[in-house]
SEFIZA-3560 file (N, C-alpha, C; in Angstrom, 3 decimals):
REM SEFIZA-3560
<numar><xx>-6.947</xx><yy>23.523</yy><zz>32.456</zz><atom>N</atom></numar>
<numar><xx>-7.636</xx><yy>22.251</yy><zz>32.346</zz><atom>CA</atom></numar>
<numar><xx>-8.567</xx><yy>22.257</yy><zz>31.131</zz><atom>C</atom></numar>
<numar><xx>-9.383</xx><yy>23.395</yy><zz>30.976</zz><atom>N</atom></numar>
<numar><xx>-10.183</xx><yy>23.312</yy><zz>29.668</zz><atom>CA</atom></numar>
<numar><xx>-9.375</xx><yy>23.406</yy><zz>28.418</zz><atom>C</atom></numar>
<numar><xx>-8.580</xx><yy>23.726</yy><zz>28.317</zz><atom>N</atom></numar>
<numar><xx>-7.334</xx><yy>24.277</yy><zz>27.733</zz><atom>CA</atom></numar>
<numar><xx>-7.093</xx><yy>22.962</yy><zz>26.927</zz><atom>C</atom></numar>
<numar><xx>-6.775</xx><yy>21.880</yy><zz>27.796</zz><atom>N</atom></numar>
<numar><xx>-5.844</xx><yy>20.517</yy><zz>27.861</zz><atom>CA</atom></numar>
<numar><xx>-7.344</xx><yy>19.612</yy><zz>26.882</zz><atom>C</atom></numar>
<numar><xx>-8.289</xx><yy>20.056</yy><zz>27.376</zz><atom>N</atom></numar>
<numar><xx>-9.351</xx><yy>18.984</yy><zz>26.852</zz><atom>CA</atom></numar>
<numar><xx>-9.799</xx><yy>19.694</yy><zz>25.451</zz><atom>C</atom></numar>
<numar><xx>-10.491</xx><yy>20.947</yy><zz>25.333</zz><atom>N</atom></numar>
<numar><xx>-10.116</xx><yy>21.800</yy><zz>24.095</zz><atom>CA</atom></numar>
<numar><xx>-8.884</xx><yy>20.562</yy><zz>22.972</zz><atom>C</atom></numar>
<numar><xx>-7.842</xx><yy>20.695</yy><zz>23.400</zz><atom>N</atom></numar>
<numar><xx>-7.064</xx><yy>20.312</yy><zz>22.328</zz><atom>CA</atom></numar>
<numar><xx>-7.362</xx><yy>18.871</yy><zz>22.113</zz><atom>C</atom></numar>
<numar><xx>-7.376</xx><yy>17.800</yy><zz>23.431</zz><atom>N</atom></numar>
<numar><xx>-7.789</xx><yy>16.588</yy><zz>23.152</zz><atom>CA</atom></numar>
<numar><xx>-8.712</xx><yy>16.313</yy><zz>22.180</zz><atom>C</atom></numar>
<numar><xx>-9.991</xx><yy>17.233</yy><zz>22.313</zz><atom>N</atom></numar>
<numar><xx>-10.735</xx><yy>17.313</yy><zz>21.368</zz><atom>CA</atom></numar>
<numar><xx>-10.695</xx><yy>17.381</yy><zz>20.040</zz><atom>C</atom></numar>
<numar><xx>-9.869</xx><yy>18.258</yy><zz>19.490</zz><atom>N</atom></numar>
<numar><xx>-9.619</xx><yy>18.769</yy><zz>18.508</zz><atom>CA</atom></numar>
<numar><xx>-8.606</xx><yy>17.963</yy><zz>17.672</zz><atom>C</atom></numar>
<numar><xx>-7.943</xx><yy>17.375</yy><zz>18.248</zz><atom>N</atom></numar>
<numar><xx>-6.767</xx><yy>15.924</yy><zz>18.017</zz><atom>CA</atom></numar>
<numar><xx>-7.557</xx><yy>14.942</yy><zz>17.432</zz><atom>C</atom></numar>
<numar><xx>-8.886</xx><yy>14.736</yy><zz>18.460</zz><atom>N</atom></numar>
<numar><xx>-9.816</xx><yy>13.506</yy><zz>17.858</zz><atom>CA</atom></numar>
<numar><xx>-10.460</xx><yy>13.845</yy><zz>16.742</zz><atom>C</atom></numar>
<numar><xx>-10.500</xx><yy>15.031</yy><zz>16.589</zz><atom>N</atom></numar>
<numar><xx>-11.987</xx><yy>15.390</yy><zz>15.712</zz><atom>CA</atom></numar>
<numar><xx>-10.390</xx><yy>15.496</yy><zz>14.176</zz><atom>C</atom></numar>
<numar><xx>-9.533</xx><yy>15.997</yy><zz>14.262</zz><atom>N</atom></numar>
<numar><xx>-8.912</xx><yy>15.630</yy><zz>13.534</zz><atom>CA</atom></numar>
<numar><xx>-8.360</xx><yy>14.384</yy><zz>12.753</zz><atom>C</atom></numar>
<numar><xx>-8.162</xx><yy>13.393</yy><zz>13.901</zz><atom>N</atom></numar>
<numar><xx>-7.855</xx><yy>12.086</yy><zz>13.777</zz><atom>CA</atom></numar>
<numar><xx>-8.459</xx><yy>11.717</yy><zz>12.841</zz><atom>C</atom></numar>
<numar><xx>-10.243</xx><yy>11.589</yy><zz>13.158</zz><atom>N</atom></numar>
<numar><xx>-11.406</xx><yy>11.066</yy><zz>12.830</zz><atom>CA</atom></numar>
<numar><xx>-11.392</xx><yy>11.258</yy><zz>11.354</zz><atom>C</atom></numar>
<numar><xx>-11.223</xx><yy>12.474</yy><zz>10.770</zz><atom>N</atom></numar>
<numar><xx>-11.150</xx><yy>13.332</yy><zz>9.622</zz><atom>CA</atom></numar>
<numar><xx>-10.353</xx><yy>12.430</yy><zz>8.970</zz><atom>C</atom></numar>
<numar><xx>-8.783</xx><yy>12.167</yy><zz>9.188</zz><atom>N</atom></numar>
<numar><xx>-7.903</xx><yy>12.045</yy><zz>8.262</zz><atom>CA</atom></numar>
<numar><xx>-8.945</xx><yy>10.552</yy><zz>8.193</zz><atom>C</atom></numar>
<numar><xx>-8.779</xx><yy>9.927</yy><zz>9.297</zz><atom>N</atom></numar>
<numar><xx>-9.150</xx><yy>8.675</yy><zz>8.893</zz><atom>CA</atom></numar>
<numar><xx>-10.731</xx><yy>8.504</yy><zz>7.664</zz><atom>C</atom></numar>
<numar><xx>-11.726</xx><yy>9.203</yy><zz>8.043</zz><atom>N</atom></numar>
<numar><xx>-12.782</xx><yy>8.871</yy><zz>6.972</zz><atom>CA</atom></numar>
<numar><xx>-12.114</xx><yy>9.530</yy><zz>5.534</zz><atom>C</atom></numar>
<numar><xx>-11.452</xx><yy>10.846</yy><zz>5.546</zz><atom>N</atom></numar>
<numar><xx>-10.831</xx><yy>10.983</yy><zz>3.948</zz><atom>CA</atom></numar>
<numar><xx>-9.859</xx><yy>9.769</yy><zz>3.318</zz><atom>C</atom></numar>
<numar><xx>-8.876</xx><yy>9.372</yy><zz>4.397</zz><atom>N</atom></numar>
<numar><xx>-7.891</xx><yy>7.997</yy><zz>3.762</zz><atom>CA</atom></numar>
<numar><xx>-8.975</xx><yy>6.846</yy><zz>3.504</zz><atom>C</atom></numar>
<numar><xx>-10.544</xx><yy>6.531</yy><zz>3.764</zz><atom>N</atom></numar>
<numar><xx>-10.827</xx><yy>5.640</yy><zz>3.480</zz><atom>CA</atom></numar>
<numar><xx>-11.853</xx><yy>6.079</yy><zz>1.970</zz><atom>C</atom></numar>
<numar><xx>-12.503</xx><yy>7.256</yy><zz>2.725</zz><atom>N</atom></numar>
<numar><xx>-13.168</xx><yy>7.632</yy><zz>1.146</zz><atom>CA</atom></numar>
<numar><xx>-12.317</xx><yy>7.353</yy><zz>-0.019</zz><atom>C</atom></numar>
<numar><xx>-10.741</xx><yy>7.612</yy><zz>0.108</zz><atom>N</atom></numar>
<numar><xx>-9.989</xx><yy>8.289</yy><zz>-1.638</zz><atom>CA</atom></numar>
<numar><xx>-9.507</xx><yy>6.914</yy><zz>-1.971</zz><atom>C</atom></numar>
<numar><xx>-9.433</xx><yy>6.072</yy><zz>-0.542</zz><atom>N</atom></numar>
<numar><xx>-8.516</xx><yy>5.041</yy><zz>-0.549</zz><atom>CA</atom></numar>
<numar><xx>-6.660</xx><yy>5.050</yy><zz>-1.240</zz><atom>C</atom></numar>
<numar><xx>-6.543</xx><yy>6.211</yy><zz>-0.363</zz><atom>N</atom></numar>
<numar><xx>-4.540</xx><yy>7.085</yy><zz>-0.509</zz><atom>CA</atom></numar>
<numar><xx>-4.017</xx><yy>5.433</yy><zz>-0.350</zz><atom>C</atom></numar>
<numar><xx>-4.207</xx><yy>4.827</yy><zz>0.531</zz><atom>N</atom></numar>
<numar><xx>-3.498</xx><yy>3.837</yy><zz>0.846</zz><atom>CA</atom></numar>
<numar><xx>-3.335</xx><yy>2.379</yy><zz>0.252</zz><atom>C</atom></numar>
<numar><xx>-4.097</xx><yy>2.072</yy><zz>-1.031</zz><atom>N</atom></numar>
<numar><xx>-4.439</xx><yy>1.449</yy><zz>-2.430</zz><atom>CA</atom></numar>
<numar><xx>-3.208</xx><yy>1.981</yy><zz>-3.180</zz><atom>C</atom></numar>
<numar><xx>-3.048</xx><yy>3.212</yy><zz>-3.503</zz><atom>N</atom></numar>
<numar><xx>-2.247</xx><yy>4.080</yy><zz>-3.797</zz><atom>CA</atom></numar>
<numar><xx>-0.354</xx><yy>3.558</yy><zz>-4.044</zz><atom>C</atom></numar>
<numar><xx>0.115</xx><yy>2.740</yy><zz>-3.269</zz><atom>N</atom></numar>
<numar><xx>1.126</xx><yy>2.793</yy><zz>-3.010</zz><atom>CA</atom></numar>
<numar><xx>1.486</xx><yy>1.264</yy><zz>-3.162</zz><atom>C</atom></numar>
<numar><xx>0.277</xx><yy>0.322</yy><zz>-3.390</zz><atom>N</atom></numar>
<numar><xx>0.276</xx><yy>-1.195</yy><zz>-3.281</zz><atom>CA</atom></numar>
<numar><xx>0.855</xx><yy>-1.817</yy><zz>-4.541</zz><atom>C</atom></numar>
<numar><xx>1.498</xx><yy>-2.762</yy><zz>-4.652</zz><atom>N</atom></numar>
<numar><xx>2.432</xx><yy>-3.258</yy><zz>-5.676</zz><atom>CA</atom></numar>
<numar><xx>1.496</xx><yy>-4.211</yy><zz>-6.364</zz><atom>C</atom></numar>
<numar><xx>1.111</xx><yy>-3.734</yy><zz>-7.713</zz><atom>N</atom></numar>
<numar><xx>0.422</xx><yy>-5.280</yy><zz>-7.979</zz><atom>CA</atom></numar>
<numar><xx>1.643</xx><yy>-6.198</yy><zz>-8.980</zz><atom>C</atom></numar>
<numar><xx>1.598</xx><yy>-7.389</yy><zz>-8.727</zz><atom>N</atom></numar>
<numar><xx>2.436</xx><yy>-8.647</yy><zz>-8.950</zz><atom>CA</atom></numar>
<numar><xx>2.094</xx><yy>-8.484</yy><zz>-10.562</zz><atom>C</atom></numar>
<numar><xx>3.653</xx><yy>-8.738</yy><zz>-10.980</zz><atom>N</atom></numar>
<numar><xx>4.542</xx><yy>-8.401</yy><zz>-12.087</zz><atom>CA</atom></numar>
<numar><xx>4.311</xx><yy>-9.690</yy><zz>-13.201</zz><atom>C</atom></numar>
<numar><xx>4.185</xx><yy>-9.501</yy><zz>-14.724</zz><atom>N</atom></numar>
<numar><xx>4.014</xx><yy>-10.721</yy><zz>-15.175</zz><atom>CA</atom></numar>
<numar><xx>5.486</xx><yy>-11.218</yy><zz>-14.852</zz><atom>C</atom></numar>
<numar><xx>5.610</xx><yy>-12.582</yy><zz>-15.060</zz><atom>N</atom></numar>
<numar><xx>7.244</xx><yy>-13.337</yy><zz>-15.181</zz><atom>CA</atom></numar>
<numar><xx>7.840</xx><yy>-12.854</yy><zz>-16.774</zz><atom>C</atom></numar>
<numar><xx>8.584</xx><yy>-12.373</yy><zz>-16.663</zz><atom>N</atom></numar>
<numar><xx>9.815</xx><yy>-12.268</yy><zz>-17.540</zz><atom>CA</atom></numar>
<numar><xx>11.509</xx><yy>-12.658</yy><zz>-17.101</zz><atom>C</atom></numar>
<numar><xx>11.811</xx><yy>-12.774</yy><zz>-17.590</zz><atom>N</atom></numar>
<numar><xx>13.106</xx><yy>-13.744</yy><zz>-18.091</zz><atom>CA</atom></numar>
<numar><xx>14.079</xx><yy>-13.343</yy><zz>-16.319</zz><atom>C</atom></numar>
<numar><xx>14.064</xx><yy>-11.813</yy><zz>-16.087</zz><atom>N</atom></numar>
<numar><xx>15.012</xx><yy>-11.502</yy><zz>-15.164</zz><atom>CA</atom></numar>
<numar><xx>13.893</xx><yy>-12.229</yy><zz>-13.674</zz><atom>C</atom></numar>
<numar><xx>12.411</xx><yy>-11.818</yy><zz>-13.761</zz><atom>N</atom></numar>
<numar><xx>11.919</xx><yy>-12.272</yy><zz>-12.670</zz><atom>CA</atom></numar>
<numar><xx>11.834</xx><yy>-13.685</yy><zz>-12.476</zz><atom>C</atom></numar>
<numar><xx>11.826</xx><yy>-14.438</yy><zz>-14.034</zz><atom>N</atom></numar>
<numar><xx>12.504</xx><yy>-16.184</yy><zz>-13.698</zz><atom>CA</atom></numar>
<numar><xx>13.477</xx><yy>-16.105</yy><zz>-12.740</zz><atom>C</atom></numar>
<numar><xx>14.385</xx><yy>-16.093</yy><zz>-13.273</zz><atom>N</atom></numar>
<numar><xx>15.680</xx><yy>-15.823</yy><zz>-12.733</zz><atom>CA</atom></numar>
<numar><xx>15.326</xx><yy>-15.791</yy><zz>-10.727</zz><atom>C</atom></numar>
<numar><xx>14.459</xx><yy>-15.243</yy><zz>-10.005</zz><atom>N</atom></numar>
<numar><xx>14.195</xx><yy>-15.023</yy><zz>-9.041</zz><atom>CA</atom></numar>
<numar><xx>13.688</xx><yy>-16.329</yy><zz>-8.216</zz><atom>C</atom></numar>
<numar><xx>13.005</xx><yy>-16.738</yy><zz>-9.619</zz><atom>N</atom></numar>
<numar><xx>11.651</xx><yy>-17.671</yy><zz>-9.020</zz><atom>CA</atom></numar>
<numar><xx>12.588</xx><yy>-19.484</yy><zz>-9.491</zz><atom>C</atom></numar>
<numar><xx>13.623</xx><yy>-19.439</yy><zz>-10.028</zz><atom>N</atom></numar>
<numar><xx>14.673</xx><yy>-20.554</yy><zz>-9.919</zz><atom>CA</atom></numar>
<numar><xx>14.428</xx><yy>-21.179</yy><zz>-11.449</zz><atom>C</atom></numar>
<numar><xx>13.947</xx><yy>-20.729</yy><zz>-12.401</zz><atom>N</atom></numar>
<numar><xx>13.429</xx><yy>-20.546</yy><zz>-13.762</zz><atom>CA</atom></numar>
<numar><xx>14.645</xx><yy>-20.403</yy><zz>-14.175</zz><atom>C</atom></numar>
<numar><xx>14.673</xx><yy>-21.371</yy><zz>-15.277</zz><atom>N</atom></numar>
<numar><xx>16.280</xx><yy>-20.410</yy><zz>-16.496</zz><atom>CA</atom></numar>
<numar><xx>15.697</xx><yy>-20.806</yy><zz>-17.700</zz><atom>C</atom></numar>
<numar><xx>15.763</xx><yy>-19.025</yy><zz>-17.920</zz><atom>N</atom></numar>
<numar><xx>15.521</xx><yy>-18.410</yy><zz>-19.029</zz><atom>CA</atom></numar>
<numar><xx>15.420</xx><yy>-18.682</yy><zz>-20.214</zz><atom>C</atom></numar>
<numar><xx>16.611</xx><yy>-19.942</yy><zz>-20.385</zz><atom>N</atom></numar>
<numar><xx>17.672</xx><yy>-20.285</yy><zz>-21.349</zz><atom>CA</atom></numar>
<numar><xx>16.818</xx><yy>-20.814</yy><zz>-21.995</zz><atom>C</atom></numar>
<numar><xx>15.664</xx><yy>-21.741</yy><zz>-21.161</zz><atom>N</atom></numar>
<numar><xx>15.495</xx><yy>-23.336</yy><zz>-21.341</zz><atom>CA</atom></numar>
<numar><xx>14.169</xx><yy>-22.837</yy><zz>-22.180</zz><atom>C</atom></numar>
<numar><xx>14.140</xx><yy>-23.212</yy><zz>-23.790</zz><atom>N</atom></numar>
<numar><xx>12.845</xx><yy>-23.305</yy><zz>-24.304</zz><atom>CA</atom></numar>
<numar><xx>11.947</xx><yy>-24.787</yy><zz>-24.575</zz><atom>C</atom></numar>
<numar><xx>10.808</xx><yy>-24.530</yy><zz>-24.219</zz><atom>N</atom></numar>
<numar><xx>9.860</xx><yy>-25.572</yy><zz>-23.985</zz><atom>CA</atom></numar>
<numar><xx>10.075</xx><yy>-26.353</yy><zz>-25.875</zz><atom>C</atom></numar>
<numar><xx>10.338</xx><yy>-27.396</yy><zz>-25.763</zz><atom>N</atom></numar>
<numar><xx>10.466</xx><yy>-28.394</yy><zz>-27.218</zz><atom>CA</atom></numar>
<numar><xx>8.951</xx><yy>-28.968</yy><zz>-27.544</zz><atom>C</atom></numar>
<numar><xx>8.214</xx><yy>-28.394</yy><zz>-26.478</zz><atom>N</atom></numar>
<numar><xx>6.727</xx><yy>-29.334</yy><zz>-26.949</zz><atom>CA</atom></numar>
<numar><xx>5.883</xx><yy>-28.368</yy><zz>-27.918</zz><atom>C</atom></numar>
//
């Protein structure tokens, strides 16, 4: 039984850990996509053609 709570413990106190280091370094910023300028292929996505140059 002490055994079982021992580890519970030690799970939390771990938990706790990862969680305040992932917020200190901010790992999870890390991996976030920031939005792309438009170029010709990402027109293409957004219903844009490429082709078409502005006459003004």
């Amino acid at each position: 039984m002490e055994q079982s709570i021992a580890i519970a413990l030690s799970v939390i106190v771990v938990y706790t850990a990862v969680l305040l280091i992932g917020k200190r370094f901010k790992l999870s910023s890390r991996y976030e996509r920031a939005p792309r300028a438009l170029n010709s292929w990402s027109a293409l996505d957004k219903g844009i053609d490429p082709t078409d140059r502005d006459s003004a």
